[in-house]
N, C-alpha and C positions, 0 to 999 in steps of 0.2 A: 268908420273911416277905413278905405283898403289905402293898403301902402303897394304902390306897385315898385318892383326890386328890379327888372326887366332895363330901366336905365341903368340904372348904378350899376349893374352886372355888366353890359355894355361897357361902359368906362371903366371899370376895373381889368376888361379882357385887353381892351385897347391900349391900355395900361400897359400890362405885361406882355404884350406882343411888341411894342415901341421896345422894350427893356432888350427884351431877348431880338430882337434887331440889332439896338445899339450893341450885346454882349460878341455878335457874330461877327461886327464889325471894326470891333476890338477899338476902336478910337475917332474913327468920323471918316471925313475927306479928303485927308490931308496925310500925305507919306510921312512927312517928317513931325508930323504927330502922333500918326498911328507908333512910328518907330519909338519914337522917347517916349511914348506911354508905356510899349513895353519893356522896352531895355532901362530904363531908370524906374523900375518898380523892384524893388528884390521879389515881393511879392507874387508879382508876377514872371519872372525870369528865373528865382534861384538865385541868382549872386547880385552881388552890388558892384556897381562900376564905376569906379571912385575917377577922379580928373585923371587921373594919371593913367588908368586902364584905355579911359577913352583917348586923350592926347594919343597912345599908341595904338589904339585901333585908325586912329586919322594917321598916323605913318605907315602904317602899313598899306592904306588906301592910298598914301601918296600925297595925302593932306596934311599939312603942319597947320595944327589950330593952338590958339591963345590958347593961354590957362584962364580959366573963368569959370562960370556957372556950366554944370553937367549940360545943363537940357542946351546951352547956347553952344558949346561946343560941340554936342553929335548934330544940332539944328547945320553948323558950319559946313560940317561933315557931310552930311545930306544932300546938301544945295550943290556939293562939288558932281554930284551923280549928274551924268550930262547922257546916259546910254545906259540900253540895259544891262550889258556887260557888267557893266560899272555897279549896277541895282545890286547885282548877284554876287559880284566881289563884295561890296560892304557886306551883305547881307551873312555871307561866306565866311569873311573877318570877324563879324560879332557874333556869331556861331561858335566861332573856333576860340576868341576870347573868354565867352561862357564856359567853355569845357574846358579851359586848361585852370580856369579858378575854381572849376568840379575838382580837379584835381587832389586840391586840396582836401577835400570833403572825403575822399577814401582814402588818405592818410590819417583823417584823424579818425574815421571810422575802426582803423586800425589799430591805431594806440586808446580810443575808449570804447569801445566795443559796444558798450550800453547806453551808446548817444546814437549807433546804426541808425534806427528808425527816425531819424532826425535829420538826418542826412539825407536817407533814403528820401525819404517827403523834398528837401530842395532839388537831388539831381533828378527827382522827378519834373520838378518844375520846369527845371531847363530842360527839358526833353519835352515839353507843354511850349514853351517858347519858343525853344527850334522849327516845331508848328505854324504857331501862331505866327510866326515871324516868315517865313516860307508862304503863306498864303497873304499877309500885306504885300508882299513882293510881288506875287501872283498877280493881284488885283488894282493896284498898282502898275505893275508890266504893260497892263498894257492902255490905260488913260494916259500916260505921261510919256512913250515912247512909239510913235504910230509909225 
């Protein structure tokens, strides 16, 4: 009995080419998806951003949002974008909110020394985020503002 492997390898490729699509795409079709995928990942971002961080990323946009669940409050957030100005501001704001909680991360680098490489690994991240986040805006810019 021959076993032919010529399918299965087929779906397997298909496989990992859907994956590495979805990975490029970082969250789907949707802005205010793609967004809260990455900024409420520490994971993916480097810092966490507790209600409180976001409530004032939406004052500084000019949005006063409830306190409630993260992902419902930058969603609020979001849906206030009416122009791309507006896309690049937010986008700008949680940029600039990620690096001032970097902040943190070479102070303590400072005082323990032998945690650097630990640190170093997050402010990496957000320098990976500031990316990733810059090209949903990109891609984004211009389906939703013509």
């Amino acid at each position: 009995m021959k076993i032919d492997f010529e399918d299965l390898k087929r779906d397997f490729e298909a496989i990992g080419a859907k994956k590495e699509e979805e990975s490029q795409n970082y969250a789907g079709n949707d802005l205010v998806e793609s967004v809260c995928e990455l900024a409420l990942a520490p994971a993916l971002c480097g810092v966490y951003f507790s209600r409180l961080d976001i409530k004032v990323i939406g004052l500084k946009f000019g949005e006063d949002v409830q306190i409630r669940e993260r992902k419902r409050m930058l969603r609020d957030i979001l849906r206030a974008v009416t122009s791309k100005e507006e896309l690049w501001k937010i986008v700008e704001i949680i940029i600039e909110s990620a690096h001032e909680k970097a902040a943190v991360y070479d102070e303590l680098c400072e005082k323990f020394p032998s945690s650097r490489e630990i640190f170093q690994d997050y402010k990496k991240r957000i320098g990976d985020f500031e990316k990733r986040l810059r090209q949903v805006a990109r891609r984004f810019e211009k389906s939703l503002f013509l």
